[in-house]
C-alpha positions in Angstrom: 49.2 109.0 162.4 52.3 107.3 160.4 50.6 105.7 157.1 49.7 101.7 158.0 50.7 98.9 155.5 49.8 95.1 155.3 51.3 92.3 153.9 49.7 89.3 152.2 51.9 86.2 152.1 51.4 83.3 149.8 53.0 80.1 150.7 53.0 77.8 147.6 55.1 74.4 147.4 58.1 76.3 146.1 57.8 79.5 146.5 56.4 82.4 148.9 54.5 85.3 146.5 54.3 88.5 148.5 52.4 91.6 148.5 52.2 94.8 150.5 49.0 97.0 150.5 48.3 100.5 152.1 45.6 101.2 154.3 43.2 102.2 151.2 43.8 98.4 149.9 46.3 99.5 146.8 49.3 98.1 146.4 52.4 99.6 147.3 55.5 98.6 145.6 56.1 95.2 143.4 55.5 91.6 144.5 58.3 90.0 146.0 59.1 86.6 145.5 61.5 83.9 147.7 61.9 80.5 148.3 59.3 78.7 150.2 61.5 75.7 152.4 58.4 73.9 153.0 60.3 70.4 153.0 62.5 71.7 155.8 60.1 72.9 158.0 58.4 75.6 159.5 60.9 77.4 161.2 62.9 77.6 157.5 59.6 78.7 156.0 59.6 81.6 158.9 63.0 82.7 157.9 61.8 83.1 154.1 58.6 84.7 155.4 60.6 87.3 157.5 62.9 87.8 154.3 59.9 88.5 151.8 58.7 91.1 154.7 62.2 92.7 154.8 62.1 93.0 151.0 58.2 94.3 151.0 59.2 97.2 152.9 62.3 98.3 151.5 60.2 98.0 148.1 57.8 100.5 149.4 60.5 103.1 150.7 59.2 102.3 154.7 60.6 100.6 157.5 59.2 97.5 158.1 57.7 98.6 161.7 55.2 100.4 159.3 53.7 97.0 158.8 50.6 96.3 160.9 49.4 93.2 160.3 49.5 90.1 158.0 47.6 87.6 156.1 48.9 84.6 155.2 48.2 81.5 153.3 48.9 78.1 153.4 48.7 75.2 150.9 47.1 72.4 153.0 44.1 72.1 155.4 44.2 74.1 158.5 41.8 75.5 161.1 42.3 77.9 163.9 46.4 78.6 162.5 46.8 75.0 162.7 47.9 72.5 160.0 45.8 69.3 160.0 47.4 67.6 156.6 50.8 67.6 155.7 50.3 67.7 151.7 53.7 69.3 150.4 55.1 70.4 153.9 57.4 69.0 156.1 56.3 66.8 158.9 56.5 69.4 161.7 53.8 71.6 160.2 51.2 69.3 161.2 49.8 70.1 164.7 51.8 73.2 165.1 49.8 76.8 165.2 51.4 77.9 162.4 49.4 81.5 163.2 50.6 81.8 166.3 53.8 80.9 166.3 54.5 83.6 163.4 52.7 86.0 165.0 54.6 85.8 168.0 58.1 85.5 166.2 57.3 89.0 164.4 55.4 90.8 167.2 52.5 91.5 164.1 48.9 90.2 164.4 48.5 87.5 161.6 45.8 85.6 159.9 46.0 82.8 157.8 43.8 80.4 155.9 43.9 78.2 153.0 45.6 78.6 149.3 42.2 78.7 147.9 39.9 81.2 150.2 43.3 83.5 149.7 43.0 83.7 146.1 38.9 84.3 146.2 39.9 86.8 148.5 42.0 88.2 145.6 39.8 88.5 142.9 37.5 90.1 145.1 39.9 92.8 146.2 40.9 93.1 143.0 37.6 94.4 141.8 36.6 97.4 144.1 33.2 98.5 142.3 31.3 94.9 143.4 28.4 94.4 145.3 27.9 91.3 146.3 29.5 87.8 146.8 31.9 85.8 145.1 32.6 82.4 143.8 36.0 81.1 143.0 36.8 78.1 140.9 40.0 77.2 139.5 41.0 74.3 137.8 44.4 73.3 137.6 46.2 70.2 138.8 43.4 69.4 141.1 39.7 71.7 141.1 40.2 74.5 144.0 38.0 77.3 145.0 36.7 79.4 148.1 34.0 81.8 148.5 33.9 85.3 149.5 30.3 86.5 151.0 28.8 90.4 150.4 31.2 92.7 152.2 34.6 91.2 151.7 34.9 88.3 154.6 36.1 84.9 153.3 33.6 81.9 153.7 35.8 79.5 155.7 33.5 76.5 157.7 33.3 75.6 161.2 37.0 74.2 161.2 38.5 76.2 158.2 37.4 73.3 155.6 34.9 74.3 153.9 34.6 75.0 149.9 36.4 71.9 148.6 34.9 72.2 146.0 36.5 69.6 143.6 34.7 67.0 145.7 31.3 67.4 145.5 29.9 64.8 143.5 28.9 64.7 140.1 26.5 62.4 138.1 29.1 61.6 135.2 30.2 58.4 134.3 32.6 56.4 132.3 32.2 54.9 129.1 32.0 51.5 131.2 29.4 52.9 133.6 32.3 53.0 136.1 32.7 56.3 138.4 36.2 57.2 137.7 38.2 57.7 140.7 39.6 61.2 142.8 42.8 61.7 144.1 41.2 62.0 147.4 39.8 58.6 147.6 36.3 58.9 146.1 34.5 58.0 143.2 32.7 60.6 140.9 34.1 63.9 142.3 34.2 66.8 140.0 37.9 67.1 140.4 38.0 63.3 138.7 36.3 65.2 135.6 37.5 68.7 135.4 41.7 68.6 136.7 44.9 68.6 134.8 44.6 64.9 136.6 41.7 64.4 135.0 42.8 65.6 131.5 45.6 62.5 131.6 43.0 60.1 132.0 40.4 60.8 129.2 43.5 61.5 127.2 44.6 58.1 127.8 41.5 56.9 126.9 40.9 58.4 123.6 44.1 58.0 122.3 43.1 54.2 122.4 40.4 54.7 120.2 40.7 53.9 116.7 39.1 57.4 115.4 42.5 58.8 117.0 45.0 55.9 116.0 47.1 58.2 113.5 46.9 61.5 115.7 50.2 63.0 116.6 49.5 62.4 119.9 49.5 58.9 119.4 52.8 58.8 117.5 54.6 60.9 120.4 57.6 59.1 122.1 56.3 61.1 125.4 54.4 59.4 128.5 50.4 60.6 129.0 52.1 63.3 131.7 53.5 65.2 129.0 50.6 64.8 126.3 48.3 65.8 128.7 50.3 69.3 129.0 50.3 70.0 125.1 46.8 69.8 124.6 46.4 73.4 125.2 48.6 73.9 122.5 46.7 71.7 120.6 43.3 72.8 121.5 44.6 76.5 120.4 45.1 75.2 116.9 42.1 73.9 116.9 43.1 70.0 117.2 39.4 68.7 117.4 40.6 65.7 120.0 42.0 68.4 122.5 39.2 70.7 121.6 36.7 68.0 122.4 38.5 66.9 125.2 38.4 71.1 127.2 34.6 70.9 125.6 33.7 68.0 127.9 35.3 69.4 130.4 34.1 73.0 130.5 30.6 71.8 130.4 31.3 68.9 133.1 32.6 72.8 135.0 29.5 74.6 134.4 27.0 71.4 135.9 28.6 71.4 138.7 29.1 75.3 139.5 25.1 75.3 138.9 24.9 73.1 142.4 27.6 75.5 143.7 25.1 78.7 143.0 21.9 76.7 144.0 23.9 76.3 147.7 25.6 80.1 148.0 24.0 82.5 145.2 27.4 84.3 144.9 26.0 86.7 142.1 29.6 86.3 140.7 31.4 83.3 139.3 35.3 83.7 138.8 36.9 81.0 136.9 40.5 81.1 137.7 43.5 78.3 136.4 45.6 78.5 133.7 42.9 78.5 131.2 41.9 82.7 131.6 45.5 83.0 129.6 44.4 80.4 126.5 43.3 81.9 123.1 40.1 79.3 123.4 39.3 80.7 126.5 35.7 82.3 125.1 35.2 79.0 124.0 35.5 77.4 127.2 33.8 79.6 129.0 30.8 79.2 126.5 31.0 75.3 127.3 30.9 76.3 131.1 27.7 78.4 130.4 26.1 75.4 128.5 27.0 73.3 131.5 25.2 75.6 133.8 22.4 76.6 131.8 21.5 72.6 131.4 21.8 72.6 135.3 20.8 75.9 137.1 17.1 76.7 137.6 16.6 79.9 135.3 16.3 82.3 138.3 20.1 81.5 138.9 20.3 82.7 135.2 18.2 85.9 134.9 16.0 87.9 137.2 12.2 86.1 136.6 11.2 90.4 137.0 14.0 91.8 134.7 15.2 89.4 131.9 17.7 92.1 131.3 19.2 91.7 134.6 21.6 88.3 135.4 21.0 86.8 138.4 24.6 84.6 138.2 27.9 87.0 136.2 30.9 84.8 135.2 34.3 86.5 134.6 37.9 85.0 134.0 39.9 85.6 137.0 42.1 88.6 137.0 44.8 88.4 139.7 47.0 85.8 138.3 50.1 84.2 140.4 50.0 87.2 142.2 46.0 86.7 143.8 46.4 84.9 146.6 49.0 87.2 148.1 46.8 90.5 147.0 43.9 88.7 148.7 45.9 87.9 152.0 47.3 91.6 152.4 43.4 92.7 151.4 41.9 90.7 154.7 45.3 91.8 156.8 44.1 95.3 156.0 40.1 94.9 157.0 40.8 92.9 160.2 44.2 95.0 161.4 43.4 98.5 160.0 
């Protein structure tokens, strides 16, 4: 039998990230990268798509016949291959089978799912010698994540939704008692405390504080947007307002991953975002430990038989840009192999 290869396809705002794995789950040849389209629709999007496979294959020395399958992902809500939010796509992705309809245009069984199960799915590929499930979280503009159970099949819901896990709630308030507000519409979500989003507003907040009146900050022709994005440059020279500011936050992380565990006892907790690439990030993954330990019931810390065994691992994601697509061609290999 002719060797079997399957693509994982990320579909991000701008871009489409792509992958092609063998039927033993390496990777064959480099990721590809092209265009997304998103804003002009589907059908431009499919183009890209059928470009990125095109590319994939001649990467990998094969014709692209010698693809059997492929995963995709998709930046918005969707169940059953079919978009129910628009978020950054055009209009006409909303309603349409977006499975379907690519499966049929390239003749190649395809299964999709969101931006955030794809990149669980990932991490878990990525590390081969695991038993057992696996959390993601990543913060970043917003707080995503997805779940991967034992055995390698993505945790999706009923309708595809599940694992939004930036909004479940959180018992952390403002200084004025208030809950602060989510971009979704709520009030007290951990996305409102632990979010690039998020980082603007206490930002805002403490620069108006006297304690902080002469920091440079504070004396920075810039808007909040862009002071909000060097405080990782601050916090790696170890600015104590931006190092506060991550400390808050990676605890405000660890609280609510202990509620995660209590609900799915994953075994192993991947924090993903652009944090894993920071020279703080021990730090903040000490602060998310302190946040969970104040949190989790100790069995979700150590084995009550075996204090030498740890009932709840946490890593730094591994995959970068590259995860979703790794996981997508990782699930396109288990379900069409």
């Amino acid at each position: 039998m002719a060797d079997m290869y399957f693509a994982g396809l990320d579909i991000g705002g701008t871009s489409v990230k792509a992958i092609l794995g063998d039927a033993s789950g390496a990777q064959r040849g480099d990721l590809v990268e092209v265009a997304s389209r998103v804003k002009e629709g589907y059908g431009a999007t499919f183009e890209q798509l059928e470009k990125a496979l095109d590319l994939l294959a001649e990467g990998a020395g094969v014709g692209r016949d010698a693809i059997r399958g492929v995963g995709l992902d998709v930046p918005a809500p969707s169940s059953g291959g079919v978009i129910w939010v628009q978020a950054n796509l055009g209009e006409d992705w909303v309603g349409t089978n977006i499975r379907d309809e690519f499966s049929q245009r390239i003749g190649l069984p395809v299964y999709m799912t969101n931006d955030g199960n794809a990149a669980a799915a990932g991490e878990y590929a990525a590390r081969p010698e695991h038993v057992g499930g696996l959390l993601l979280v990543a913060p970043g503009t917003g707080l995503g994540g997805g779940l991967v159970l034992p055995g390698g099949t993505i945790y999706e819901g009923s309708n595809g939704l599940a694992l939004e896990v930036g909004h479940m709630s959180v018992p952390f308030y403002e200084e004025d008692g208030r809950l602060p507000d989510c971009s979704c519409g709520l009030k007290g979500c951990a996305e409102a405390w632990v979010s690039l989003v998020a980082l603007r507003r206490r930002l805002g907040v403490e620069l108006a504080k006297d304690e902080w009146a002469t920091h440079e900050l504070n004396q920075s022709d810039d808007d909040l947007v862009q002071k909000a994005y060097r405080l990782r440059d601050f916090a790696e020279k170890e600015d104590p307002l931006a190092v506060g500011l991550f400390k808050d936050q990676g605890f405000k992380l660890g609280y609510a991953i202990a509620d995660m565990v209590r609900l799915f006892d994953p075994g192993l907790v991947v924090i993903g975002g652009g944090l894993a690439e920071t020279s703080f990030r021990d730090r903040y993954m000490a602060w998310v430990l302190e946040g969970f330990d104040a949190r989790a019931w100790p069995i979700y810390q150590k084995n009550p038989l075996d204090e030498t065994a740890i009932s709840t691992r946490f890593e730094w994601a591994s995959g970068g840009d590259s995860a979703a697509a790794l996981g997508m061609a990782f699930v396109a290999g288990e379900l069409f192999g």
